[in-house]
C-alpha positions in Angstrom: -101.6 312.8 136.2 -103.4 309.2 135.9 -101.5 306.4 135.6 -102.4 305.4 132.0 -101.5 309.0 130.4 -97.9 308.3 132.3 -97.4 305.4 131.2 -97.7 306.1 128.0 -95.3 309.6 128.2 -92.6 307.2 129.8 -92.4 304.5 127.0 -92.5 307.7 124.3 -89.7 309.6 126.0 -86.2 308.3 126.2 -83.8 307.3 128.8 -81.8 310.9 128.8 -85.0 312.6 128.7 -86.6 310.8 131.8 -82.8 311.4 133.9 -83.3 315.3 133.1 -86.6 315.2 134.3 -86.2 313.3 137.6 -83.2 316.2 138.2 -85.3 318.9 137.6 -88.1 317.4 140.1 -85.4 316.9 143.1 -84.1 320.6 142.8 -87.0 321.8 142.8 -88.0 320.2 145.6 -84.9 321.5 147.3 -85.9 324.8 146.3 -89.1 324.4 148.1 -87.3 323.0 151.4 -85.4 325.7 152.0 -88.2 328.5 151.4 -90.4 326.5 153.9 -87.3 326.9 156.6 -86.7 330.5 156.0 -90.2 331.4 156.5 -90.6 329.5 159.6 -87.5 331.1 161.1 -88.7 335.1 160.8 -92.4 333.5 162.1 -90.2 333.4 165.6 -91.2 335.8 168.2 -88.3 338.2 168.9 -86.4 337.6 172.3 -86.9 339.5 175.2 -85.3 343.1 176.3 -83.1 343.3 179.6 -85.3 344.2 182.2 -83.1 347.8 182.7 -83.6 348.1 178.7 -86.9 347.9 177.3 -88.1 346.1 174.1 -89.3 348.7 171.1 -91.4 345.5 170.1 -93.1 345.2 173.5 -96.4 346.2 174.4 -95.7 346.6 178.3 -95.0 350.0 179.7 -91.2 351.4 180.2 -92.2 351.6 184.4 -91.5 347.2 184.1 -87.9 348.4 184.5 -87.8 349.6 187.4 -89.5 346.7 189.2 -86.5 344.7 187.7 -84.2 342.5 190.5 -81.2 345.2 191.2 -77.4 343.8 190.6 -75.5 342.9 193.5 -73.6 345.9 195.8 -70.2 344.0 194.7 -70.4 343.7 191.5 -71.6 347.2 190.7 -68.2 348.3 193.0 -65.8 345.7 191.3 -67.6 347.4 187.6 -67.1 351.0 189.2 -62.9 349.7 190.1 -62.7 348.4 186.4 -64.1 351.6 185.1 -61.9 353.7 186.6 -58.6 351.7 185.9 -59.6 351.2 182.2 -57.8 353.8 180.0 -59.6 356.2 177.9 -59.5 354.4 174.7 -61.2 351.1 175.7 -58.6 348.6 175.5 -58.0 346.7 178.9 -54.6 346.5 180.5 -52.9 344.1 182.4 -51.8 345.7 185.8 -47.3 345.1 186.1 -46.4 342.5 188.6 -44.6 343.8 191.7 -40.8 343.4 191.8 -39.4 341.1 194.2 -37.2 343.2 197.0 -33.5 342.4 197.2 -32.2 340.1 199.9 -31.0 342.0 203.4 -27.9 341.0 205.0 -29.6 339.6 207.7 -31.6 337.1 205.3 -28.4 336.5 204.1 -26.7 335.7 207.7 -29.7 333.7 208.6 -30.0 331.9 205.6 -26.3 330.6 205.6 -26.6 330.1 209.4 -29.1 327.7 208.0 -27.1 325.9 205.2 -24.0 325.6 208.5 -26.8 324.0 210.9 -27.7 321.2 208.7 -25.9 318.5 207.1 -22.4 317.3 207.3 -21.3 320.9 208.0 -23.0 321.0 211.3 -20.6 318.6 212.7 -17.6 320.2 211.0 -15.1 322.3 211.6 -16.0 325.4 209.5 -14.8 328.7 208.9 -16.9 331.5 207.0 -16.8 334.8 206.5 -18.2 337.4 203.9 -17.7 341.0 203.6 -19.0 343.7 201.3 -15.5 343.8 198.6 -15.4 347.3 199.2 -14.7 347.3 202.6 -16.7 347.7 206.1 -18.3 345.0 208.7 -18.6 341.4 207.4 -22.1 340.1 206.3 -21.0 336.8 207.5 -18.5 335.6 210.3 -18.1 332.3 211.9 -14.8 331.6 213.3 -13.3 333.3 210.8 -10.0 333.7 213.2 -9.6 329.7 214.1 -6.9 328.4 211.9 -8.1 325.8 209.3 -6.2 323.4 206.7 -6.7 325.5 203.4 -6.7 322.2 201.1 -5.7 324.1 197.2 -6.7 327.3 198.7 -2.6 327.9 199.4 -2.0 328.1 195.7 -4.4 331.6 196.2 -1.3 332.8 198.6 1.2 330.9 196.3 0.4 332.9 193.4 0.0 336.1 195.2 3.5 336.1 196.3 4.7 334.7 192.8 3.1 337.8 191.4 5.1 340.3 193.8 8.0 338.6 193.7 8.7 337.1 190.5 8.1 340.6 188.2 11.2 339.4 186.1 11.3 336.0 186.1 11.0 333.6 182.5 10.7 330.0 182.7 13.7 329.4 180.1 14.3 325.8 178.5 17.6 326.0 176.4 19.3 323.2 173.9 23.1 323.8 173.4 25.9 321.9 171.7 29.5 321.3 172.4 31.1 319.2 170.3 29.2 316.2 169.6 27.1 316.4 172.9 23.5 317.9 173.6 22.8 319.9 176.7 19.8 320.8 178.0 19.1 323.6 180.7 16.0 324.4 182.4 15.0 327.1 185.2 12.0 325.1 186.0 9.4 325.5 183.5 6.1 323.5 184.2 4.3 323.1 181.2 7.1 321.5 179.1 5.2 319.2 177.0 6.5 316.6 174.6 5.0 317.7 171.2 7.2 320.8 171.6 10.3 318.4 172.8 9.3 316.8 169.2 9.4 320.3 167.3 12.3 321.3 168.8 14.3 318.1 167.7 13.7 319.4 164.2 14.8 322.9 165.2 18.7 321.0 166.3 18.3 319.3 162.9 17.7 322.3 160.3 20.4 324.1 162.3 22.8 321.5 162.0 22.6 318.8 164.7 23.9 315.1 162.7 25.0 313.1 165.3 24.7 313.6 168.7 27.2 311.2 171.4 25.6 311.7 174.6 22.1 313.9 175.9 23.4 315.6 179.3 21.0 317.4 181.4 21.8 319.7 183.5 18.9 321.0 186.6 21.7 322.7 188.9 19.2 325.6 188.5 17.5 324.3 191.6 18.5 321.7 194.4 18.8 318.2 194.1 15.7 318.1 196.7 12.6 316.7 194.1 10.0 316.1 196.3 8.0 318.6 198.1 7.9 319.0 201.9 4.8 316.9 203.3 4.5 315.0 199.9 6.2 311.8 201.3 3.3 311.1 203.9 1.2 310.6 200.8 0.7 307.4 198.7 4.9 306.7 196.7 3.9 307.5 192.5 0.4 309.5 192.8 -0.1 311.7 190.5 -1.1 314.1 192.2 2.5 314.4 194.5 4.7 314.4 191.5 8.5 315.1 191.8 9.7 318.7 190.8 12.7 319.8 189.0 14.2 322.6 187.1 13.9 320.4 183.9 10.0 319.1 183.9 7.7 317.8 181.3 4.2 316.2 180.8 3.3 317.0 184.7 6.4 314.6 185.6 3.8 311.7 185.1 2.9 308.9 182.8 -0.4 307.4 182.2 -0.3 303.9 182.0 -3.8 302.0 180.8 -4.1 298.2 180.9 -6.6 296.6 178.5 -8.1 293.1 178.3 -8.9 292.5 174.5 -10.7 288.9 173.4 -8.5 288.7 170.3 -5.2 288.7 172.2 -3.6 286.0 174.5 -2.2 288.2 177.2 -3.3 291.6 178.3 -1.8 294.6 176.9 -0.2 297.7 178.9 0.5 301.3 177.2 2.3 303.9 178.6 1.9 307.3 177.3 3.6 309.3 176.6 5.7 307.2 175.2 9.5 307.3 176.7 12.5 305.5 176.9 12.9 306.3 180.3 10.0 304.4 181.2 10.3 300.8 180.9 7.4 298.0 181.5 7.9 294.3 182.7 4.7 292.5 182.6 3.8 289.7 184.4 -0.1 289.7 183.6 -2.3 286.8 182.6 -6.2 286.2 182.1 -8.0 284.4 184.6 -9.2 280.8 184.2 -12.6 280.1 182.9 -14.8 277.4 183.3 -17.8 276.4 181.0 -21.4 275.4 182.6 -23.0 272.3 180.8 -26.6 273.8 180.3 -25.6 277.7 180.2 -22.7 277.3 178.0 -21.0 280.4 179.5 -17.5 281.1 180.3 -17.2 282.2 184.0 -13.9 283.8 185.3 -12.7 281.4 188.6 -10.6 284.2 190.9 -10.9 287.8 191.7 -8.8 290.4 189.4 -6.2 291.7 190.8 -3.4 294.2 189.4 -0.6 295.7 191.2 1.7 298.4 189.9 5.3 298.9 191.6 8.1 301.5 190.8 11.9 300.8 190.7 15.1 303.1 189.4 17.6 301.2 188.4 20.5 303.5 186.6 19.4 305.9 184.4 16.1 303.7 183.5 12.3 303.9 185.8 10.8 300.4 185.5 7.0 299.7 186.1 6.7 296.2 187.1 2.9 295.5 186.4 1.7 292.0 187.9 -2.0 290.2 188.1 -4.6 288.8 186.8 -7.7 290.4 185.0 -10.7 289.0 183.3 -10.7 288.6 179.7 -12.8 291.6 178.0 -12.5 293.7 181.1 -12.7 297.2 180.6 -9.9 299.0 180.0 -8.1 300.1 183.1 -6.3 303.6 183.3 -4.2 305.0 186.4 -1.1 307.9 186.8 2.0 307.4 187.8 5.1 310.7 188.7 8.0 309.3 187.6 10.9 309.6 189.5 13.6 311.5 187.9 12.0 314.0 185.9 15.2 315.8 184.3 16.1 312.5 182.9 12.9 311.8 181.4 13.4 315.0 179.6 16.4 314.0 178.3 15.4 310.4 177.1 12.5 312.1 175.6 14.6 314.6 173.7 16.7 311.6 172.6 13.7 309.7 171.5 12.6 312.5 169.2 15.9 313.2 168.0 16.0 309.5 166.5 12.7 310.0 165.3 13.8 313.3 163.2 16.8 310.9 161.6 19.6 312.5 163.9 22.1 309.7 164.5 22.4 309.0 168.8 24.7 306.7 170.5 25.0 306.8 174.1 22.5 307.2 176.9 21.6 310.1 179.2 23.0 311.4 182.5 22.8 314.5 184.4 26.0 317.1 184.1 26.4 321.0 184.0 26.5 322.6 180.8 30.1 324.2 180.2 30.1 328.0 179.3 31.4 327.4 175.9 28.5 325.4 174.7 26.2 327.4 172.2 22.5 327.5 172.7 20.5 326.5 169.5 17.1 326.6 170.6 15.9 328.6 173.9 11.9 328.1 174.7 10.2 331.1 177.0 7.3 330.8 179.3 5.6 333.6 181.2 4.9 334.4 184.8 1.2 334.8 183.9 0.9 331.2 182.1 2.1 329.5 185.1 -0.3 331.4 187.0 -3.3 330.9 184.9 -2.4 326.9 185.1 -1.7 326.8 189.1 -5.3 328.4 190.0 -7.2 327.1 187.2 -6.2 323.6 186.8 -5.4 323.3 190.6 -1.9 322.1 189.1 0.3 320.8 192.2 3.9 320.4 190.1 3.0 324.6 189.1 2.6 325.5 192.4 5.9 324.1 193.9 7.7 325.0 190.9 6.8 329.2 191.6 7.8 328.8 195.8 11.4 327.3 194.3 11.6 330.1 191.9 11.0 332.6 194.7 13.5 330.5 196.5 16.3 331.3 193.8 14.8 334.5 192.2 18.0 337.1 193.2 20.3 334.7 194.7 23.3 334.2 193.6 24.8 330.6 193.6 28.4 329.5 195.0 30.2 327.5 193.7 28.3 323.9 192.8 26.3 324.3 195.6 22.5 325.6 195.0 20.1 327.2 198.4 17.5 325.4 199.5 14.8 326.6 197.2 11.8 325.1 199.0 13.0 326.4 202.8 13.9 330.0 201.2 10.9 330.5 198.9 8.7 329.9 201.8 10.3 331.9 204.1 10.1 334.7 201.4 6.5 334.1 200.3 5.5 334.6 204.3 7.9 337.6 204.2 6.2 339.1 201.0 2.2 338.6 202.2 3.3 340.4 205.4 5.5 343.1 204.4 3.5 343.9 201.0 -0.1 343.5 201.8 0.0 343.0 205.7 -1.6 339.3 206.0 -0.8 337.6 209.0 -2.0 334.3 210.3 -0.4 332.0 207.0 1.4 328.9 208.1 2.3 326.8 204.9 5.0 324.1 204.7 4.6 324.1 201.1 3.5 325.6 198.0 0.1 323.7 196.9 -1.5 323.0 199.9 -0.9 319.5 200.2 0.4 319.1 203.5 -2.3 318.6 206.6 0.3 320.9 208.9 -0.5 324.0 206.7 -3.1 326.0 208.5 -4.7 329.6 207.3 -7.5 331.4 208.8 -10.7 332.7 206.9 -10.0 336.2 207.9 -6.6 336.3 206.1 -8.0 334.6 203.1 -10.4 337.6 202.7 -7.8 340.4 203.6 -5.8 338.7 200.9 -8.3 338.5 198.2 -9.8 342.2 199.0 -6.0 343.5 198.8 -5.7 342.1 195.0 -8.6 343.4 194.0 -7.9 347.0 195.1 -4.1 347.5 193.5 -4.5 347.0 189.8 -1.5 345.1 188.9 -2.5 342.5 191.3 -5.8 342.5 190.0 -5.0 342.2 186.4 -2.3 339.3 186.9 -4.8 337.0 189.2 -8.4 337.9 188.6 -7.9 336.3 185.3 -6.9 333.1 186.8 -9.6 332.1 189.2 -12.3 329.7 187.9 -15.4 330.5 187.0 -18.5 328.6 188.7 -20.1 326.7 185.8 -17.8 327.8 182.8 -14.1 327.4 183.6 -11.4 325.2 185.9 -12.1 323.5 188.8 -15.5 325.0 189.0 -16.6 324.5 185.3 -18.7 321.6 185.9 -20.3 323.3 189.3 -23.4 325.7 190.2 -24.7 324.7 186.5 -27.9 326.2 185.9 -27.5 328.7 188.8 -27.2 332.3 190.0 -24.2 331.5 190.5 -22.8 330.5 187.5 -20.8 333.2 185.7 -20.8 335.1 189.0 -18.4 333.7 191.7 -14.9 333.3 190.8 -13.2 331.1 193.3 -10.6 328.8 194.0 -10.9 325.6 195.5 -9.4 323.3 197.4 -10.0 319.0 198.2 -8.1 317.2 200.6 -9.0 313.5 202.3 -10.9 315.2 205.0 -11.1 319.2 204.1 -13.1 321.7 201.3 -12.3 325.3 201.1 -13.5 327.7 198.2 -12.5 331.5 198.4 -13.2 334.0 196.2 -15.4 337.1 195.0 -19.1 336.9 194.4 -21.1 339.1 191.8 -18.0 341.1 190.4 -19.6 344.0 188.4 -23.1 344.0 190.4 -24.0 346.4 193.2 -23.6 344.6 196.2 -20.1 342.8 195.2 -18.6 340.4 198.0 -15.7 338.9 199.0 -15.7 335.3 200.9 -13.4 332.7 202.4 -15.4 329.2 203.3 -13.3 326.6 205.1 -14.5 323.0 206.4 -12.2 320.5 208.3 -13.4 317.3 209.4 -16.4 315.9 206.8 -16.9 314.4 203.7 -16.5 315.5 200.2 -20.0 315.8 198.4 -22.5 316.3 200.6 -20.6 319.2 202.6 -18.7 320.4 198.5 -23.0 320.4 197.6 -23.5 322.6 201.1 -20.3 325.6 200.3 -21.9 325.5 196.5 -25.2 326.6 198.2 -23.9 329.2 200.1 -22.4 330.6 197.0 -25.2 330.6 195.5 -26.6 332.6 198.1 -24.3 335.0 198.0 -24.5 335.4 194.3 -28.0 336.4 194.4 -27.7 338.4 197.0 -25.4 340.2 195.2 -27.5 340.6 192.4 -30.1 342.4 194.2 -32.5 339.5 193.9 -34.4 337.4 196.9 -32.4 334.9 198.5 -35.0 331.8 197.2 -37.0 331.6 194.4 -41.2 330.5 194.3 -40.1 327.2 192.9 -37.9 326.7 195.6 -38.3 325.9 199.0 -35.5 327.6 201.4 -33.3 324.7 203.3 -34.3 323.4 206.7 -32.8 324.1 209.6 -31.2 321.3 211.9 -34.4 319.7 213.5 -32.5 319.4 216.8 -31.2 322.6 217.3 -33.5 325.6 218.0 -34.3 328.4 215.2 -34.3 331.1 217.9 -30.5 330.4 218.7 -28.5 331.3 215.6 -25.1 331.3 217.4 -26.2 327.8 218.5 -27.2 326.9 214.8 -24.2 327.0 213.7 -21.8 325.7 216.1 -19.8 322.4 214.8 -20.6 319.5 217.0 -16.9 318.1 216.6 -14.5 317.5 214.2 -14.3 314.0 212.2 -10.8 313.1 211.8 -8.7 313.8 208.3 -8.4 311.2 205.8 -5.7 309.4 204.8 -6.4 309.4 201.3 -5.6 312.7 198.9 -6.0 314.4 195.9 
């Protein structure tokens, strides 16, 4: 068009007409484009056939196949393979992975010949031995005759005898009046606690208990012995050695917890639970600070230092706490047995009483209940909760308190004078293993294991343990009672994350200078074992993490699975001493001398 004739359209035509016409120019110059493209893409020449598959657009003959390049002689086999293994309808499958085989009993010697030869273990003395639960030749044995210290593993022959010879027996707790005076009988019941000495107060009130003159407690049930044989060598007011009686409660301990706060000016000591047979004297303090000029921060000048010290005077323990301690120090907490325990049962019941709005004069002391007093409240315990507490919670107190029943149990006392219930209950719990399962080899001087002159071998451990499991009453009284590894007890918080956990039931024992654990291994699997472990002379956690490993490899074992996973790389032998030689893999170099401290 020449310029002149659009120029003069342009000025003619207005704005919206000239926007309309610009649009319809650019689409169809679009239009255009995109013709343009699609012709030049179908001008393309088609690509070229396989050389084994000739083109139908090609002008060359059909023989240019056969002067293709031939495949490879491995790759037409690995295609002829796949062929074959493919199924019928097309789809590919993947082929199953082959199933691990199940450990052999000679994996399983060598392996834990292994764990003995390395470590703290392989300069121990150390007992092992594991057998098949159903009977036969041991898997395992390593001086399974030598006599060892058992540590907690007693309680395992404790309760044993408790269950064959205490069929009958009830922990009993009774509250009877006479006239305006309270008495309270006990045959020894462990697990007294003091929120049921607080229900029971209200019991003696609703059944009409006003005023009360005197609390008299009578424990003639046993002797006036309280502390076990071998306790005494151990540190005066541990926990862990508390004093036994027929009337018991709260473990016979106190916990006593010293705090430091900013707010107060001396230190502050709690004892719970709270009793009036416990009383504090305090003779604490902060230490002295001292201000910096250019830090402007209080610095303690001394070193803290607390000391705790016991004293009977009458009917009334006193703690006599003395130091100094650092003001905001975290708060301190520490046990302490107390040393008359049927008195603290009384001053409890006394306490609670008061509380309740009974009216009590007087103080407590010990006496014999007279036959015409009438029992108001009587509190039962079973055979089987004492059990359950003496192998789960490892519960010293428990186990002393079944070898005095067993002491008692039948006998008939003269007069005012009570049998020795510790010397006669462990004459009779010797007498019962021997005569009623036939297990020899069991020295114990008392109940819990606490005592370093107690010795038991491995072998009777598992004769023991294979002999409960096969009579039914036995089994059904103590099975329930053993820890579980990584779920209940003493083994709750080990072999987490394990083949072991859920698997071994076991009880263990800790002493200053000797670890046992005995038990069973893969109940309900097909290859079921029964095993005793028993170190003497070594440390706590690096030989407690050495016996866990050799459950665990017994756990898998009797699972049916390999003794090591791919993850994990099987232990290392000791460097020094030759693989070839198991026997001399796992002899103990010597024995390290016991500890004086316990637990």
């Amino acid at each position: 068009m020449p310029p002149a004739i659009r120029d003069d359209l342009v000025e003619g035509m207005s704005l919206r007409s000239v926007l309309s016409l610009f649009c319809a120019a650019a689409a169809l110059s679009w239009t255009l484009g995109c013709a343009r493209a699609e012709r030049t893409l179908n001008a393309r020449p088609p690509a070229k056939a396989p050389a084994s598959q000739p083109s139908a657009v090609s002008s060359k003959p059909p023989v240019a196949a056969v002067s293709a390049k031939p495949a490879k002689p491995a790759k037409i086999a690995a295609t002829t393979r796949a062929s074959k293994s493919a199924p019928a309808d097309g789809v590919s499958k993947k082929a199953a992975p082959a199933q691990p085989r199940p450990a052999s009993a000679e994996q399983l010697r060598r392996a834990v010949a292994d764990v003995l030869a390395s470590g703290p273990l392989a300069k121990a003395h150390v007992s092992v031995l594991v057998a098949p639960l159903a009977g036969g030749a041991p898997i395992v044995s390593h001086q399974a005759e030598k006599p060892r210290v058992p540590a907690s593993n007693a309680k395992l022959l404790t309760t044993t005898a408790a269950a064959l010879g205490l069929g009958g027996y009830r922990f009993v707790t009774e509250f009877a009046k006479r006239g305006s005076r309270v008495y309270v009988w006990g045959s020894g019941d462990p697990l007294l606690r003091g929120r049921e000495i607080d229900a029971i107060a209200k019991q003696l009130k609703a059944r009409g208990v006003r005023r009360v003159s005197e609390v008299v407690v009578d424990a003639s049930h046993f002797d006036k012995r309280q502390l076990a044989p071998g306790f005494s060598a151990f540190h005066e007011g541990s926990y862990y050695r508390p004093t036994s009686s027929a009337l018991n409660i709260d473990g016979n301990a106190v916990v006593i917890r010293i705090s430091a706060p900013k707010t107060r000016r001396r230190p502050r000591v709690d004892v719970t639970p709270p009793s009036d047979y416990v009383k504090v004297r305090k003779r604490l303090r902060y230490l002295r600070t001292r201000r910096r000029r250019r830090r402007r921060r209080a610095r303690a000048r001394g070193k803290e230092r607390i000391s705790i010290q016991m004293r009977k005077r009458g009917s009334i323990m006193w703690l006599e706490i003395k130091g100094a301690i650092r003001r905001g120090a975290r708060t301190r907490t520490t046990r302490r047995a107390v040393y008359d325990p049927a008195l603290n049962v009384g001053w409890a019941l006394r306490r609670a009483l008061k509380k309740v709005g009974v009216g009590v004069r007087g103080i407590v002391r010990r006496g014999r209940r007279p036959r015409g007093a009438r029992v108001l409240v009587r509190k039962a315990r079973s055979l089987g909760a004492i059990l359950r507490v003496t192998n789960q919670a490892s519960d010293n107190l428990a186990a002393e308190t079944l070898v005095r029943a067993l002491g008692v149990y039948g006998e008939k006392h003269q007069g005012r004078r009570a049998v020795d219930s510790w010397k006669r209950g462990l004459a009779r719990l010797h007498a019962l293993l021997r005569s009623r399962l036939g297990v020899d080899g069991v020295a114990l001087k008392n109940g819990s294991g606490l005592h370093r002159s107690s010795h038991v071998s491995a072998r009777a451990l598992v004769k023991l343990l294979r002999a409960v499991y096969q009579r039914e009453g036995l089994r059904r009284a103590l099975l329930p009672t053993l820890p579980i590894a990584g779920k209940t007890g003493t083994l709750g918080h080990r072999m987490r994350g394990t083949a072991a956990a859920g698997a071994v039931r076991a009880k263990t024992g800790t002493l200053g200078g000797a670890l046992s654990l005995s038990g069973y291994a893969g109940l309900g699997s097909k290859r079921p074992l029964v095993f005793s472990v028993l170190v003497n002379g070594t440390g706590r956690r690096a030989a407690r993490r050495q016996i866990d490993r050799i459950a665990v490899l017994m756990a898998r074992y009797a699972k049916g699975m390999p003794l090591y996973d791919a993850a994990e790389p099987a232990p290392q032998s000791n460097p020094t001493t030759p693989a070839s030689k198991p026997s001399a893999a796992i002899r103990p170099v010597g024995p390290r001398p016991l500890a004086t401290h316990s637990r």
